[in-house]
C-alpha distance (Angstrom), angle and dihedral (degrees) to the residues before:
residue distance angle dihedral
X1 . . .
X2 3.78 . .
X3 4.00 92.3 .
X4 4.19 89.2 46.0
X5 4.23 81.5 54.1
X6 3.34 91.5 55.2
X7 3.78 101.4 45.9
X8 3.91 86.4 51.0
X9 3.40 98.7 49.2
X10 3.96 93.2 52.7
X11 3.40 92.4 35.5
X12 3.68 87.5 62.9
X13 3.95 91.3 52.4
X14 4.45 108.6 114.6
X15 3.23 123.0 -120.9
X16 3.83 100.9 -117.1
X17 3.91 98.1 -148.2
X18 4.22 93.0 29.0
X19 3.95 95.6 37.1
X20 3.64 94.6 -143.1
X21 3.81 136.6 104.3
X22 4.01 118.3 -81.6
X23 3.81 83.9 -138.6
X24 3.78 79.3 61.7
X25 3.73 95.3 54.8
X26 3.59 100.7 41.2
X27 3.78 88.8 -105.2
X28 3.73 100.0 151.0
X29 3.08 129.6 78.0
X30 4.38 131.4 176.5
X31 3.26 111.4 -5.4
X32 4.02 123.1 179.7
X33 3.71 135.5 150.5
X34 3.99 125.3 -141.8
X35 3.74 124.9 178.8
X36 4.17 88.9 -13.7
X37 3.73 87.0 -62.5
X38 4.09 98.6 120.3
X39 4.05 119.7 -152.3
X40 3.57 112.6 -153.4
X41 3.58 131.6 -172.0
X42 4.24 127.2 -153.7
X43 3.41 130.7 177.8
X44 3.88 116.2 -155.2
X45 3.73 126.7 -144.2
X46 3.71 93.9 -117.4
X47 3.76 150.8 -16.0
X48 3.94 103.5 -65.3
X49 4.00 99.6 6.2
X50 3.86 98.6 -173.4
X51 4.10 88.3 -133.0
X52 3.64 90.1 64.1
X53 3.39 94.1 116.7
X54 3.50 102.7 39.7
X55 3.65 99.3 43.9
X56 3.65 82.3 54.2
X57 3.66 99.2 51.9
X58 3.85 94.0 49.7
X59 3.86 86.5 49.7
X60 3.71 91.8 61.6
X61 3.48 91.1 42.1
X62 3.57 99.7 48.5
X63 4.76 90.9 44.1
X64 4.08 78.2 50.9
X65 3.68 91.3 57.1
X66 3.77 90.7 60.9
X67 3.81 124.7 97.3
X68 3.57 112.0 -90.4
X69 3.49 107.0 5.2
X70 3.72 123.1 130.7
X71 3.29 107.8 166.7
X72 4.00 140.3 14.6
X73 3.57 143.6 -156.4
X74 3.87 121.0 -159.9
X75 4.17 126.6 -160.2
X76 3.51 113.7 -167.4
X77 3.41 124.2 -162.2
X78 3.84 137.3 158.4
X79 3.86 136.8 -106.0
X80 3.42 126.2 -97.8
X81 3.58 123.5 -112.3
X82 3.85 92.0 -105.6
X83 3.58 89.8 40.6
X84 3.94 91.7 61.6
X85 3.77 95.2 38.4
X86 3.88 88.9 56.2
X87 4.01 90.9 41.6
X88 4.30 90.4 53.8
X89 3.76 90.1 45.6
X90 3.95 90.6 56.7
X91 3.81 84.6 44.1
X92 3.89 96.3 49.6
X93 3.96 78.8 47.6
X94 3.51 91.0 -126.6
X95 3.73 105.4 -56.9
X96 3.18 114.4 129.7
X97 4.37 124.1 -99.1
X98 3.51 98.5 -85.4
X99 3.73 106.3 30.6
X100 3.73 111.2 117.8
X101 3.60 105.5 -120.3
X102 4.19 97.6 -149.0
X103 3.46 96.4 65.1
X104 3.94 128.4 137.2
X105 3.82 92.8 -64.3
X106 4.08 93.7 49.3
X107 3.62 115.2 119.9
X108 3.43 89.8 -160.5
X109 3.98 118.0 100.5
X110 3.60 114.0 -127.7
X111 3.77 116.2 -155.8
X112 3.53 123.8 -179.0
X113 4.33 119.8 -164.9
X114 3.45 109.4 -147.9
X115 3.92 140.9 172.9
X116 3.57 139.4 -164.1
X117 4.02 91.4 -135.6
X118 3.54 132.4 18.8
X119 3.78 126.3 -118.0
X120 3.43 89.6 52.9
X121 4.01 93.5 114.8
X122 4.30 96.6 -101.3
X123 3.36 90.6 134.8
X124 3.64 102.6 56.2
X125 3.76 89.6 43.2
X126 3.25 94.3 56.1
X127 4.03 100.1 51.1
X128 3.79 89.0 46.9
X129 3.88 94.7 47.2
X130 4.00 88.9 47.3
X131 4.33 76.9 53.6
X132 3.63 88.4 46.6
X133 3.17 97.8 54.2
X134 3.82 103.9 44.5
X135 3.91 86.9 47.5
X136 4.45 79.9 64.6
X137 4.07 82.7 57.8
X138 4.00 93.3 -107.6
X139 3.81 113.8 143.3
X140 4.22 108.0 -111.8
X141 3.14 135.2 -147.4
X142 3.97 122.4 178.5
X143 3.86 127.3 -166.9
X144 3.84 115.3 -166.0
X145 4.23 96.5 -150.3
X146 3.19 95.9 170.7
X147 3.30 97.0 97.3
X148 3.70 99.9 177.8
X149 3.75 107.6 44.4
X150 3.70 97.0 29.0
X151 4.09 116.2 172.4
X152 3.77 104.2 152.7
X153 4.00 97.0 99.8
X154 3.98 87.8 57.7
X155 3.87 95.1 38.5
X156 3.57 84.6 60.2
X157 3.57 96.2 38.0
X158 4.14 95.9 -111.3
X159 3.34 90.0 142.9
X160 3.97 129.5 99.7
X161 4.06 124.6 -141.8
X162 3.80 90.9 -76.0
X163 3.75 91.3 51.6
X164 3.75 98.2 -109.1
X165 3.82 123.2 137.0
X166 3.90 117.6 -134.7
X167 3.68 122.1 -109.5
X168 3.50 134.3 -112.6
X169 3.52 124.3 -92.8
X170 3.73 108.2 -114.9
X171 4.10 117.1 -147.4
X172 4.15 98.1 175.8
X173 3.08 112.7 -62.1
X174 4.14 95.8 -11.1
X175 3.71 129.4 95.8
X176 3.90 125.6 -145.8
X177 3.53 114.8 -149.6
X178 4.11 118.9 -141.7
X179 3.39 115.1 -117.3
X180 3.92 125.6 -144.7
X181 4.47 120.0 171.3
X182 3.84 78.3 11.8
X183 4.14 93.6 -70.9
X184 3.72 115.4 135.0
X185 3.59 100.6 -128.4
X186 4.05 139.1 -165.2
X187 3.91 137.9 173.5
X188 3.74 141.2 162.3
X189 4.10 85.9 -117.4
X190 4.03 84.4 72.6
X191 3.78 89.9 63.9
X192 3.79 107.1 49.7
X193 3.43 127.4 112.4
X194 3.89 110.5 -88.5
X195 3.89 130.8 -150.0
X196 4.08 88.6 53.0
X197 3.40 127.2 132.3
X198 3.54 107.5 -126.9
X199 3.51 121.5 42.1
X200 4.30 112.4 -89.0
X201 3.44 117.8 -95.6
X202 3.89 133.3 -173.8
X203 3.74 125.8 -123.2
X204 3.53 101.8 -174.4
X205 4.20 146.4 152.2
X206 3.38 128.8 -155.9
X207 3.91 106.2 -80.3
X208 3.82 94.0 57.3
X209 3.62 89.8 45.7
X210 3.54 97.0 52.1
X211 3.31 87.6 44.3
X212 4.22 95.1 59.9
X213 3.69 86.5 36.4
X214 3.91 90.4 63.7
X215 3.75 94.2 38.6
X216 3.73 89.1 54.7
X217 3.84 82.1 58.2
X218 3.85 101.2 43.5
X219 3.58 109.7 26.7
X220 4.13 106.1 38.5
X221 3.85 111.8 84.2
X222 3.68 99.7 -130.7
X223 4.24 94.1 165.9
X224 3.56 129.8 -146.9
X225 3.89 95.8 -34.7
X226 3.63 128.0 166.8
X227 3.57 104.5 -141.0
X228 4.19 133.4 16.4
X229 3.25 110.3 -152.9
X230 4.22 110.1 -162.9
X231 4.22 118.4 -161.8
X232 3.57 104.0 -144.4
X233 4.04 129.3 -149.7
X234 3.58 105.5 -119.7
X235 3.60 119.7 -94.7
X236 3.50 140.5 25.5
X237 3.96 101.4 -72.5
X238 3.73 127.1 125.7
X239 3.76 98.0 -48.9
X240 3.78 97.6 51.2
X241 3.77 77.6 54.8
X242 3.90 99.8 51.0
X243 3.56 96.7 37.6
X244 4.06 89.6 51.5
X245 3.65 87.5 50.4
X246 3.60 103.3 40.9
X247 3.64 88.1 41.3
X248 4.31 120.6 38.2
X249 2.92 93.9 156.6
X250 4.02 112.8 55.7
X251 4.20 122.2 100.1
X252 3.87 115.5 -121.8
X253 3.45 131.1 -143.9
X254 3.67 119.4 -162.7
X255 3.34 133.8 -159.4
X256 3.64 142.4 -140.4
X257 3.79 146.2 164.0
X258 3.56 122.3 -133.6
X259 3.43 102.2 -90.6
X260 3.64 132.7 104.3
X261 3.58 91.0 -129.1
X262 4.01 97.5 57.2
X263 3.50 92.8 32.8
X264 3.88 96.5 59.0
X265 4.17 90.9 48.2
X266 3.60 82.9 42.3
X267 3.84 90.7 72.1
X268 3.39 101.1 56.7
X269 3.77 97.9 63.2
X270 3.75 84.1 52.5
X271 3.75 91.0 51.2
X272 4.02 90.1 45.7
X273 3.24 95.5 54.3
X274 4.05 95.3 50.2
X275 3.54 89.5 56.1
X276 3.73 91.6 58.3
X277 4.34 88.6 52.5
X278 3.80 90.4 -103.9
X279 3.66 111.0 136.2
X280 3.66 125.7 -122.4
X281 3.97 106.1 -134.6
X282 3.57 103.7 175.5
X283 3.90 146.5 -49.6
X284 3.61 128.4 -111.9
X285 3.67 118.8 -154.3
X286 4.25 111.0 -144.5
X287 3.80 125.9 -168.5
X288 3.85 89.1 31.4
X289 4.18 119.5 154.9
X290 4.40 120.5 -46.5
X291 3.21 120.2 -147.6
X292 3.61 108.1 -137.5
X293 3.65 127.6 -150.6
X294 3.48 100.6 -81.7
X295 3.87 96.0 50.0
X296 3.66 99.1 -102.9
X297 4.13 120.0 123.2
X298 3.35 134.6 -112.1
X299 3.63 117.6 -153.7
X300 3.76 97.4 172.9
X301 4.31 85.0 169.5
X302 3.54 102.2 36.9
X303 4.03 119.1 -109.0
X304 3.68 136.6 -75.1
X305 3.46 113.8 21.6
X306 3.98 91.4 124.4
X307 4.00 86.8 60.3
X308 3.31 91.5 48.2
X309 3.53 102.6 51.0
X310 3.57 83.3 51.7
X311 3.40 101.2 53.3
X312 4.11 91.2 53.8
X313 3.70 91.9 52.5
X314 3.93 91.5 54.2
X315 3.65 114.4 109.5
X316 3.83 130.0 175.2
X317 3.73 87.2 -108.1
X318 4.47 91.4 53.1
X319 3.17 136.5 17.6
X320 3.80 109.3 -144.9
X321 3.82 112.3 -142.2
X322 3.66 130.9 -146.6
X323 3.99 99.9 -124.6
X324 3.55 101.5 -168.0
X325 4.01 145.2 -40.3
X326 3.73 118.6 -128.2
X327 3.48 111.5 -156.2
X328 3.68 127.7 -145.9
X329 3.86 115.6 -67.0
X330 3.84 129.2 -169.3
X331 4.05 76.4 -172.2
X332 3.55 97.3 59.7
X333 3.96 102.7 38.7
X334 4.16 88.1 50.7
X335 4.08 92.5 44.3
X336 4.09 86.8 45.6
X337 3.66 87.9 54.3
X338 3.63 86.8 42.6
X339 3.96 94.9 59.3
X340 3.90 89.1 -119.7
X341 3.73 120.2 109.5
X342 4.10 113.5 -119.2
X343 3.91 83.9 -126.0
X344 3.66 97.6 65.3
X345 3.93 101.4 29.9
X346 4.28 94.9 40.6
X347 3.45 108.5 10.3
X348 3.88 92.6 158.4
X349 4.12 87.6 58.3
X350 4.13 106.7 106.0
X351 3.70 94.7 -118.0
X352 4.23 89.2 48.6
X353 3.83 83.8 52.0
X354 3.91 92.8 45.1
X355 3.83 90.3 53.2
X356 3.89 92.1 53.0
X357 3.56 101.5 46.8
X358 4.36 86.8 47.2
X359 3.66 77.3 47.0
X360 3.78 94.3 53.4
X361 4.14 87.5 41.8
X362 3.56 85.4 59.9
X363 3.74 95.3 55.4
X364 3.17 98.4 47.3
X365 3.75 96.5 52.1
X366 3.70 86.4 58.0
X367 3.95 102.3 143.0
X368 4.15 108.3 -129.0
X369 3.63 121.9 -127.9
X370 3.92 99.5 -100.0
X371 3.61 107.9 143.0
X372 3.61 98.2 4.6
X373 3.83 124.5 123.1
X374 3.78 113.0 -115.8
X375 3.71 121.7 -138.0
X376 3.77 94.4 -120.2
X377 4.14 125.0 156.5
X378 3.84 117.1 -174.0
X379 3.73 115.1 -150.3
């Protein structure tokens, strides 16, 4: 039994980059036990797997764990290429390589945060609500569509002391996003050339953008997550367009500030998105009034604008609610810069609170799975 022990016990270990067991992806190999000294065998996903190491170390920790073993020795080795093209087409779940995986049937919620303008803190939202939610035990996923001013890698702190984001590992034809605050997270920023100068930047038109918009779809191995949240470019330009197209289906949240000026372009990208069968679930309004020390506010951009906005997207057929107002935060602007989310490193400041309870709105407008067709196989 002691060899059976130890092949349960390591076939139990996670994936940390896939998040499932390497029992579950055929990830061990021989295992055998002489004298209490346990041989075990792993295959890796590839030549240079960044969670060598790691997987390693939990291997050994997990063969130690089982009854009589005092010492063990661990071959690693690497999968073959058949063995990897049969492990990403159980992790696509048999669809095929370019099939966009939150289609109609989905049960995950997709929810992209848009804004009519930028500067209007969307962004930074969105990386803390992606925190928010994963702190509420949902599985996360996070795209970072906007492809030319994307921030979400150093919001999250993705980024190493030059500034760069880490790549993807790549198995095939299948990319694995890195996770940070347990959100699954891609953006264009992880695919620029390295070693320049200058930061990368993106001079792209709508065909190459739609393109990376649907590969961000098809060929990133988010999991089985609960909820995909998508940060927007402001506007309605050619990603509003792709992503409404690609994706009918998702809720939108849009953002404003205050002010009349943000809150009137703020519409539109509601409006946009309606016409492409997206659903508007709410506004937030950012930058709203601080209360400073001695109890007075400061309304640095007015007053408002979030109930506005929410008014004009009201129709008979939905109410649009105003899900929250984060008010100005020295807290969150120095944490942002910081790469840590205001939720994790001062969740008793008023915008860290704000951001919960819209995350909490956002759970519990959740839409149920009445009338939907359910991804089930019989066999």
């Amino acid at each position: 039994m002691t060899a059976e022990a130890v092949r349960a016990a390591v076939s139990a270990v996670r994936d940390p980059e896939l998040r499932r067991p390497l029992g579950e992806l055929d990830m061990v190999r021989d295992v055998t036990v002489v004298d209490g000294r346990a041989h075990v065998g792993i295959a890796l996903t590839i030549v240079g797997c960044p969670a060598a190491a790691r997987i390693e170390s939990d291997v050994r920790a997990a063969a130690l764990s089982a009854p009589g073993i005092d010492d063990v020795e661990i071959a690693v080795g690497v999968m073959t290429a058949a063995e990897r093209a049969a492990l990403t087409q159980r992790l696509r779940g048999g669809r095929a390589s370019r099939e966009n995986p939150f289609g109609p049937e989905s049960l995950t919620r997709v929810i992209a945060i848009t804004s009519g303008k930028g500067g209007v803190g969307k962004s930074t939202l969105t990386a803390n609500l992606a925190v928010a939610l994963a702190r509420r035990g949902l599985a996360v996923g996070l795209i970072d569509a906007d492809v030319h001013g994307f921030s979400i890698p150093a919001l999250l702190g993705l980024v190493d002391a030059d500034g760069l984001p880490p790549q993807p590992t790549r198995i095939d034809g299948l990319m694995i996003p890195p996770i940070a605050h347990d959100v699954r997270t891609i953006s264009i920023g992880m695919f620029l050339p390295r070693g320049s100068q200058t930061p990368g930047a993106v001079a792209w038109r709508g065909p190459m953008l739609h393109r990376t918009v649907s590969q961000f779809l098809t060929d990133v191995y988010f999991g089985d997550i609960d909820v995909l949240l998508i940060d927007m470019p402001p506007g309605t330009g050619d990603v509003a367009i792709s992503v409404g197209q690609l994706l009918p289906g998702a809720d939108v949240v849009v953002v404003t500030t205050p002010q009349d000026a943000a809150a009137d372009i703020a519409v539109r990208s509601g409006l946009v998105a309606r016409q492409t069968g997206q659903r508007v679930a709410g506004v937030v309004e950012n930058m709203s009034a601080m209360v400073l020390a001695d109890g007075t506010e400061l309304d640095l951009f007015g007053s408002g604008g979030g109930r506005r906005v929410a008014a004009a997207l009201s129709t008979d057929g939905q109410e649009v609610p105003l899900l929250g107002s984060v008010p100005l935060s020295p807290a969150l602007r120095a944490d942002a810069d910081a790469g840590v989310p205001v939720v994790l490193a001062h969740p008793e400041d008023p915008a860290a609170r704000a951001v919960l309870e819209i995350a909490d709105a956002l759970v519990r407008d959740g839409r149920g799975l009445s009338g939907r067709a359910l991804p089930l196989r019989v066999g």
